[in-house]
C-alpha positions, 0 to 999 in steps of 0.5 A: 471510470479508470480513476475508480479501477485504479482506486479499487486496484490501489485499496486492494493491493495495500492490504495483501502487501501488508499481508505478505510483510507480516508473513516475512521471517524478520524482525518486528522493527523491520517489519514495522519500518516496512508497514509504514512504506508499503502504507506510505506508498499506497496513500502517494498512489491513491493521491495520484489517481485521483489528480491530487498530485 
């Protein structure tokens, strides 16, 4: 049951920090650079809640 919070809690706070690096006043590259952590980061996440690493 807790691998199913921590997926749902995972796949819910991507989006809004995606949303709030959109919302920053700096430039695209920087905002794409930051995109990418933020996406890498969830994916290393997700991949650890489910005892892949």
């Amino acid at each position: 049951m807790s691998i199913i919070i921590s997926v749902l809690v995972t796949a819910l706070i991507i989006p809004l920090v995606l949303y709030l690096v959109q919302k920053l006043p700096i430039d695209l590259t920087m905002k794409q650079m930051a995109q990418i952590v933020v996406v890498v980061v969830g994916i290393i996440l997700l991949l650890s809640s489910l005892d892949v690493f």
